[in-house]
C-alpha positions as CSV (number, residue, x, y, z in Angstrom):
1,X,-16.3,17.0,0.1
2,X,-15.3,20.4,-0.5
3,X,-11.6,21.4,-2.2
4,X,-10.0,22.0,0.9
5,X,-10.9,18.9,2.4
6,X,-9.4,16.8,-0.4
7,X,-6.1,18.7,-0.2
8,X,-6.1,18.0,3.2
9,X,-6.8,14.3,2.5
10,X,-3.8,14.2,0.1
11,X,-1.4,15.8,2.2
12,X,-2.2,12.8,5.0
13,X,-1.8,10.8,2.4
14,X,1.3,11.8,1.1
15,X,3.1,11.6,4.8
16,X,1.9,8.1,5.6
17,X,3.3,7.2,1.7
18,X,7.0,8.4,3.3
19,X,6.6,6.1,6.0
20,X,6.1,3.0,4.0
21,X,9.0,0.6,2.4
22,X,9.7,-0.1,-0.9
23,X,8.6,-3.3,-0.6
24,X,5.4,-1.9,0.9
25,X,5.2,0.5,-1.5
26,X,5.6,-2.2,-4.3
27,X,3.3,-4.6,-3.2
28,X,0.3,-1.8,-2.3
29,X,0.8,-0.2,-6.0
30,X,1.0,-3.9,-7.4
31,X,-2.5,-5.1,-5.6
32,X,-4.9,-2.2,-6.1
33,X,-3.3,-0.1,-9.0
34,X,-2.1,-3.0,-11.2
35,X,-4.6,-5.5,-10.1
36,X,-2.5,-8.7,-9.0
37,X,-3.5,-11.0,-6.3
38,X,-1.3,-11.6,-3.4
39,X,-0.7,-15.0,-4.7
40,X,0.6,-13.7,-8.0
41,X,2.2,-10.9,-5.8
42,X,3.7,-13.5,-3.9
43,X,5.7,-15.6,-7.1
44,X,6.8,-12.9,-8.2
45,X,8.6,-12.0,-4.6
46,X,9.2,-15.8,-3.9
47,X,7.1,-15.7,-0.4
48,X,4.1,-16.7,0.5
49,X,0.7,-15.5,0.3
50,X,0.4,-14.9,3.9
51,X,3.4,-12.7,3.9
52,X,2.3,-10.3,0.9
53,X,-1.0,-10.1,2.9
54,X,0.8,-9.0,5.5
55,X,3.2,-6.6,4.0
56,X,0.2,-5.4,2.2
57,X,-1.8,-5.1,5.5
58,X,0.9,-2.9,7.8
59,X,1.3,-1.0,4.6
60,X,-2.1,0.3,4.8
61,X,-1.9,0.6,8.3
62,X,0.8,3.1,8.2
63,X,-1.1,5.1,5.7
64,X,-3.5,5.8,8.3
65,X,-1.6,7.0,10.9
């Protein structure tokens, strides 16, 4: 990829990060920057599993719009 392309990438990026929630936010930088598991993510928030993955999941799809 050349240099523009990567800006480019970043700025798409950068709008779908606005359109998250904190929690979203939270939970996203918690699972792949930190390295928990969604059922350690989960404890922490006092939910289940199921619902971290799902937080997680619309997260991400809202990064790719």
């Amino acid at each position: 990829m050349d240099r523009l392309e990567n800006i480019l990438i970043e700025i798409d990026l950068e709008k779908g990060y606005g359109r998250l929630t904190k929690r979203e936010r939270k939970v996203i930088n918690l699972y792949y920057l930190e390295g928990y598991k969604d059922k350690e993510i989960a404890a922490f928030y006092e939910v289940t599993r199921q619902n971290i993955f799902k937080i997680r999941k619309n997260g991400i799809t809202k990064l790719k719009l």
